[in-house]
C-alpha positions as CSV (number, residue, x, y, z in Angstrom):
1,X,104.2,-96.4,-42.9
2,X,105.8,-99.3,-40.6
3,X,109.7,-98.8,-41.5
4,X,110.0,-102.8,-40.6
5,X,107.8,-103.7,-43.5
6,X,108.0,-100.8,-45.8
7,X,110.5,-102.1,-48.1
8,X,109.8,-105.5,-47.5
9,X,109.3,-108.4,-50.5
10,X,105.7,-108.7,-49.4
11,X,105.1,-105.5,-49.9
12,X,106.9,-104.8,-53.2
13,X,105.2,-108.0,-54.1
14,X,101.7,-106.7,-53.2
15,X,102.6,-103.3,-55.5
16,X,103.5,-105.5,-58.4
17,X,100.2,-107.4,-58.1
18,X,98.2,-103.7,-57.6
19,X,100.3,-102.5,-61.1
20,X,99.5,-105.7,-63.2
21,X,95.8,-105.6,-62.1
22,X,95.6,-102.0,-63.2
23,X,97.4,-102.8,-66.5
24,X,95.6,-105.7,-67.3
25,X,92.4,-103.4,-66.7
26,X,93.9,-100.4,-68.3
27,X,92.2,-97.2,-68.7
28,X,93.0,-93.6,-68.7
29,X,94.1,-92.8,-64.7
30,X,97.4,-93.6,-65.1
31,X,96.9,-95.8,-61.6
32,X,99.4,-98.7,-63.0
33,X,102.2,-95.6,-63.4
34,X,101.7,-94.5,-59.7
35,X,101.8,-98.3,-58.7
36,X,104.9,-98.8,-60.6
37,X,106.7,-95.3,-59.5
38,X,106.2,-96.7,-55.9
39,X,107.5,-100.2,-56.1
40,X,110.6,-98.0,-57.7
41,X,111.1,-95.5,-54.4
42,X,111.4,-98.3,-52.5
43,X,113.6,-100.0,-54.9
44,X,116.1,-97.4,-54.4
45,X,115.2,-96.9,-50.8
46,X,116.8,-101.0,-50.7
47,X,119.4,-99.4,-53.1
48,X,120.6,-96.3,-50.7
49,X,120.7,-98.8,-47.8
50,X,123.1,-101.5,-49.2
51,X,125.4,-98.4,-50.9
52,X,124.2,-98.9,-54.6
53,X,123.0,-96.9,-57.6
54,X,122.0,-99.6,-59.6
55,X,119.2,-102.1,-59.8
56,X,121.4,-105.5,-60.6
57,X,119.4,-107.9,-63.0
58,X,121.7,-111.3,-62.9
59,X,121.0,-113.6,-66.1
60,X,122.1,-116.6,-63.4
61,X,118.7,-118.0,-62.7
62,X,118.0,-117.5,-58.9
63,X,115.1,-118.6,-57.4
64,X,114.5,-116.6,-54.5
65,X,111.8,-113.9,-53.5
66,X,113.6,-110.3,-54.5
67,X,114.8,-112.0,-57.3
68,X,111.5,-112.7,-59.1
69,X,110.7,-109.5,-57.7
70,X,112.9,-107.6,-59.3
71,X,113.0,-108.9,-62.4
72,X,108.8,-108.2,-62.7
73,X,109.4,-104.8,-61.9
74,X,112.3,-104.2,-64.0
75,X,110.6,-106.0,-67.5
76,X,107.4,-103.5,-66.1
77,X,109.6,-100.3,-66.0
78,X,111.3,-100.6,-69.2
79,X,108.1,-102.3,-71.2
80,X,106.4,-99.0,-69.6
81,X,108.9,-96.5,-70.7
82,X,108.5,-98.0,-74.5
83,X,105.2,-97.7,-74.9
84,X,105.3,-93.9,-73.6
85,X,106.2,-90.8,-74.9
86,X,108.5,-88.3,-72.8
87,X,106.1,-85.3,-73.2
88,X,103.3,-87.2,-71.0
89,X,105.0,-88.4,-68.0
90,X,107.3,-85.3,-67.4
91,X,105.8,-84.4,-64.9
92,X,106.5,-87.4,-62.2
93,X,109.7,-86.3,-60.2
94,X,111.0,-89.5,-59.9
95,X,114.6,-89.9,-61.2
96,X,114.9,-93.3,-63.5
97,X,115.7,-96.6,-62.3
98,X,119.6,-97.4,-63.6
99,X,119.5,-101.2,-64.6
100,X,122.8,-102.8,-64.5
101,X,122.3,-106.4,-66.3
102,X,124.8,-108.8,-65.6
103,X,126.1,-111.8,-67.7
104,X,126.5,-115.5,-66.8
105,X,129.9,-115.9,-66.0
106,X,129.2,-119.5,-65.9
107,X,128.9,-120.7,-69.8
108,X,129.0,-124.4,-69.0
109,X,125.4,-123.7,-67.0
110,X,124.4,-121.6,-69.3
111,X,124.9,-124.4,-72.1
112,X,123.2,-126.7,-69.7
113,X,120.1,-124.4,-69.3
114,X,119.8,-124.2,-72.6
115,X,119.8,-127.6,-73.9
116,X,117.2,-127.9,-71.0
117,X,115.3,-125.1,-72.9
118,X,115.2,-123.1,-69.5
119,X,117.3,-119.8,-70.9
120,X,114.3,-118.1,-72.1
121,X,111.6,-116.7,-69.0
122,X,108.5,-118.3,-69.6
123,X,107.0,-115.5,-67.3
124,X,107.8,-112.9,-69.6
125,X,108.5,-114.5,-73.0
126,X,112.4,-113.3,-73.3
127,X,115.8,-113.4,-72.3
128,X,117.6,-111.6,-69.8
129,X,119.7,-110.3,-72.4
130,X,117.2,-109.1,-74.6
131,X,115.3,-107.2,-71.6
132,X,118.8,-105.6,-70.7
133,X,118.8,-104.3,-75.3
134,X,114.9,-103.1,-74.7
135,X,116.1,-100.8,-71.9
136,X,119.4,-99.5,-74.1
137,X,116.6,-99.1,-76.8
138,X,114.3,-96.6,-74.0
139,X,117.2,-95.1,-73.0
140,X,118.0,-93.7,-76.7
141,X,114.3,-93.3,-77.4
142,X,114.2,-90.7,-74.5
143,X,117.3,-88.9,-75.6
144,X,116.0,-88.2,-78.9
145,X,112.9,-87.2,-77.6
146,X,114.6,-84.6,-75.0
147,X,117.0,-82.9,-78.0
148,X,113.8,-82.6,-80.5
149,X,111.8,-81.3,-78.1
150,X,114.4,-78.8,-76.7
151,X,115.6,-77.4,-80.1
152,X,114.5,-80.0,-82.6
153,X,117.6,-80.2,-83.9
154,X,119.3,-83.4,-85.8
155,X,120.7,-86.5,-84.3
156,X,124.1,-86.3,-82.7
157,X,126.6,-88.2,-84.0
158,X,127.4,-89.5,-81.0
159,X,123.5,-90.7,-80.7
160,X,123.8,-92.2,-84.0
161,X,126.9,-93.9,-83.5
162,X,125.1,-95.6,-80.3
163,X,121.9,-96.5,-82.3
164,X,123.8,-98.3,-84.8
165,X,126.1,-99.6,-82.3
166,X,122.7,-101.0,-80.9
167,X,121.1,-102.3,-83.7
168,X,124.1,-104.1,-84.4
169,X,124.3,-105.9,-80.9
170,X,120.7,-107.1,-81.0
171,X,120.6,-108.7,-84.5
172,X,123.8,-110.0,-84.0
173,X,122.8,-112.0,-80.5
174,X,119.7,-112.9,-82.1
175,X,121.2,-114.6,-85.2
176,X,123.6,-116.3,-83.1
177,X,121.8,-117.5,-80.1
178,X,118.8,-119.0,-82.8
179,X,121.4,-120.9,-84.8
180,X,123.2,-122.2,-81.3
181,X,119.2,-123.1,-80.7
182,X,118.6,-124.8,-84.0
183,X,122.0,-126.8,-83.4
184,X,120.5,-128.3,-79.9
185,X,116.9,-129.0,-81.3
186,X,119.4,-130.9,-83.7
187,X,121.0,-133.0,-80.9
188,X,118.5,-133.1,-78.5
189,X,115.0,-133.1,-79.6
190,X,114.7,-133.9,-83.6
191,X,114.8,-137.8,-82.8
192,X,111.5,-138.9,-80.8
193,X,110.9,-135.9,-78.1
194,X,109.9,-133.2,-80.4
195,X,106.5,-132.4,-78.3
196,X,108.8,-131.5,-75.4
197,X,109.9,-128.7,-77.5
198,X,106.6,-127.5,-78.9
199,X,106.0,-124.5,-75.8
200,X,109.9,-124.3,-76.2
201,X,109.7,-123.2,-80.0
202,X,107.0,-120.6,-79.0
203,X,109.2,-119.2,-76.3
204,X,111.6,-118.1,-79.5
205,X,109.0,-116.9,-81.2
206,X,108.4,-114.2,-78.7
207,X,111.9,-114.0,-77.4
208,X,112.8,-113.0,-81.0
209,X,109.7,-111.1,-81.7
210,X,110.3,-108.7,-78.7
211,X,114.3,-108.1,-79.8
212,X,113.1,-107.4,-83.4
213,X,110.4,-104.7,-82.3
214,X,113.1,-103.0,-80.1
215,X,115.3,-102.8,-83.0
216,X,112.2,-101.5,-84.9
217,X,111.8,-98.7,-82.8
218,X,115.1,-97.6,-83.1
219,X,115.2,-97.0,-86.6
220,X,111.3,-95.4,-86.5
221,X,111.8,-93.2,-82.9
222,X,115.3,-92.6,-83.1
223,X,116.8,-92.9,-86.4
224,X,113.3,-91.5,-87.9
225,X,113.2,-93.6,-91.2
226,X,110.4,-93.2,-92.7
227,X,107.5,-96.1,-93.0
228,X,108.3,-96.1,-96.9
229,X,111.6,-97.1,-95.7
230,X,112.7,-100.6,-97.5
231,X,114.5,-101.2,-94.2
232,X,111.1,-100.5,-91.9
233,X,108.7,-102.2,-94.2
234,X,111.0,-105.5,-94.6
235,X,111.1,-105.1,-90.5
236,X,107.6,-105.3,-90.4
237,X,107.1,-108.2,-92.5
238,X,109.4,-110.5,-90.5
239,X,107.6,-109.6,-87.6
240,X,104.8,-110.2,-88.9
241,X,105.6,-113.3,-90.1
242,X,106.8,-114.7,-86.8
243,X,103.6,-113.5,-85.0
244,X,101.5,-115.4,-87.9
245,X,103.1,-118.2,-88.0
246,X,104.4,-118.8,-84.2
247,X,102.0,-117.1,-81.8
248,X,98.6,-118.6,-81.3
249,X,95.5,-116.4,-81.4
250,X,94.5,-117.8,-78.2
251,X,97.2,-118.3,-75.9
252,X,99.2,-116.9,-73.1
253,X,102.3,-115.8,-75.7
254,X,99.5,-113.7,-77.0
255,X,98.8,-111.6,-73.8
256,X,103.2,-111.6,-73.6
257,X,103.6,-110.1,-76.8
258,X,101.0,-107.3,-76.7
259,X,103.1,-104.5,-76.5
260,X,105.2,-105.5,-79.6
261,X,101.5,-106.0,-81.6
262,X,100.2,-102.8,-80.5
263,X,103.6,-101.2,-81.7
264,X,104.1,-102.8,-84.8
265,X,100.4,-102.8,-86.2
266,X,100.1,-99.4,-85.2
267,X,102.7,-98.8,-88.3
268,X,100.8,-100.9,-91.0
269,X,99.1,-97.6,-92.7
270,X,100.7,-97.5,-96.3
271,X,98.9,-99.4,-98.6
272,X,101.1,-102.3,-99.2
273,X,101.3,-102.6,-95.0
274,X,97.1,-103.2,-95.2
275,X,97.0,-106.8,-95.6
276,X,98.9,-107.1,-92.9
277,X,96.9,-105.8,-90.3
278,X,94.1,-108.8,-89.6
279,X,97.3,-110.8,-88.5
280,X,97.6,-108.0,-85.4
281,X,93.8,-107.0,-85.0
282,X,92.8,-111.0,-84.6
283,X,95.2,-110.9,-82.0
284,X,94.1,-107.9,-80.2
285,X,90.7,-109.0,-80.7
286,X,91.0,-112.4,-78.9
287,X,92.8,-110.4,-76.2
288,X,89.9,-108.2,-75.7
289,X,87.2,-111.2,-75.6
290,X,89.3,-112.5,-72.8
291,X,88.6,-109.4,-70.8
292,X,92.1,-107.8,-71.2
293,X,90.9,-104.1,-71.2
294,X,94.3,-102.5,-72.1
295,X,93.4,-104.6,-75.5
296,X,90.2,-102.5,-76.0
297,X,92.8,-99.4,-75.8
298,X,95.7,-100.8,-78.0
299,X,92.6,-101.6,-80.4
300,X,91.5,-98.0,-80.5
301,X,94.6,-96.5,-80.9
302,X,95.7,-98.7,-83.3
303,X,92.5,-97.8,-85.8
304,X,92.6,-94.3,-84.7
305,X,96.3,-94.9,-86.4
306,X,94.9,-96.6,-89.4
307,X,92.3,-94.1,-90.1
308,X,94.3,-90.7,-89.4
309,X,97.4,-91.9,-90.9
310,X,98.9,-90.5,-87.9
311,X,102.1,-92.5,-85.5
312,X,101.1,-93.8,-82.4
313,X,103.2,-92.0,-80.2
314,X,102.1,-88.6,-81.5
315,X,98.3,-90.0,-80.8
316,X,99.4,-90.2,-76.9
317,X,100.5,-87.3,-76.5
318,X,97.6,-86.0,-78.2
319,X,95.3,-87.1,-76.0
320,X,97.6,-86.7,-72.9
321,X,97.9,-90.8,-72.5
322,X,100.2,-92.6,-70.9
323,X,99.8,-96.5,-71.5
324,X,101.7,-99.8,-70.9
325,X,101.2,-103.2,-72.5
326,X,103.5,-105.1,-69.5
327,X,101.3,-108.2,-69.0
């Protein structure tokens, strides 16, 4: 109510804290959404003021308050809108954050924050970049939602040109930015330091786990290829080997990555996907012992998946649920 501190960084600040506490103790109230929708008027309130339409995420590496700020609420918002389905939320009023994600202009810092294995956030597990190809990848998922629900008809091939477009973008940056990442653990860290880059090397792990899920869902919510697909079942292997191999059952990277392990195990329900499924329940599990209650939720789901044979975004709006795995 005071128009001094209404849109202040303390209080945006003290929204995002409200928002994670409800998501990290998730149930069915939907409080994190309301938190989340609020921290995004005043967003645009900040946005109206300075003559803007666009939420600016810089990939330059500031330090300052509304920067950090910002870029919690913005990997919150599109995390959110993933891991929803269009049907439940239609009814909040509030138009969309537009994200406009800028590059660093400046490649000889970038080269030196990457030798000094400081281009991935450790706050949230992935690039700047990849966050900017996660909200491209909502942003499609939503379309194709709004056209099959208003007529059901097929995919546009303008929507399929921009899907494959897509898909194309994110596997290409990932391939290149892990072999420019190999070439500096090369130089820099293979002789003598190698425990320096031990957090580093889980860091890519989730970076690249998080860019291949979003390119998962656009070939299973988008493109609609089936789970029998040899495309979507070698997805889910290489996923699934990354999480095996590279994420800890016990660890922070576990609690990052929950979104993408709730997604993905949700599709293990043909019978050559089984086996893979303790890799993602063990996961969930530890998560759960910890006290994450969102876990519990993503646990449920996920067997209610299993057992019914049934996709995981048809199970929320089923049951009229709108969850988010942004921790």
């Amino acid at each position: 109510m005071n128009a001094e501190e209404r849109t202040s960084d303390s209080t945006l600040a003290t929204i995002m804290m409200l928002a994670a506490f409800d998501i990290f103790f998730s149930d069915k109230r939907r409080k994190w959404r309301a938190h989340v929708y609020g921290a995004g008027r005043l967003i645009m309130e900040r946005l109206c003021d300075s003559g803007s339409n666009m939420l600016t995420i810089s990939d330059e590496g500031e330090s300052n308050d509304l920067f950090f700020i910002t870029r919690w609420f913005s990997y919150v918002d599109i995390i959110g809108s993933l891991s929803s389905t269009s049907k439940v939320i239609t009814s909040e009023k509030l138009r969309a954050i537009k994200y406009k994600f800028e590059k660093m202009t400046d490649q000889e810092n970038w080269s030196r924050r990457r030798i000094n294995l400081k281009d991935i956030e450790a706050g949230t597990g992935l690039e700047a970049k990849v966050l900017s190809y996660l909200a491209d990848v909502s942003w499609l998922i939503r379309e194709r939602e709004q056209r099959q629900d208003a007529n059901g008809g097929e995919i546009t091939q303008k929507l399929l040109s921009q899907v494959l477009e897509l898909d194309y973008e994110i596997n290409a940056h990932l391939n290149e930015s892990e072999r420019e990442r190999d070439e500096i653990f090369k130089a820099y860290y293979s002789q003598g330091r190698p425990e320096i880059h031990k957090g580093y090397r889980i860091l890519r792990a989730t970076n690249l786990i998080f860019g291949l899920t979003g390119s998962f869902q656009l070939k299973r919510r988008v493109l609609n290829l089936p789970q029998n697909s040899r495309i979507i079942e070698d997805s889910l292997v290489k996923i699934t080997k990354l999480v095996d191999e590279s994420i800890p059952l016990v660890s922070s990277s576990t609690s990052c990555i929950i979104f993408c392990l709730f997604c993905c195990g949700c599709e293990l329900l043909s019978d050559s996907m089984v086996k893979y499924r303790p890799v993602y329940m063990k996961r969930i599990d530890s998560l759960n012992r910890k006290g994450v209650s969102s876990a519990a939720m993503a646990k449920r789901i996920m067997e209610k998946c299993w057992n019914e044979k049934k996709f995981w975004w048809d199970i929320l709006r089923e049951n009229n649920l709108d969850i988010t795995f942004a921790i």
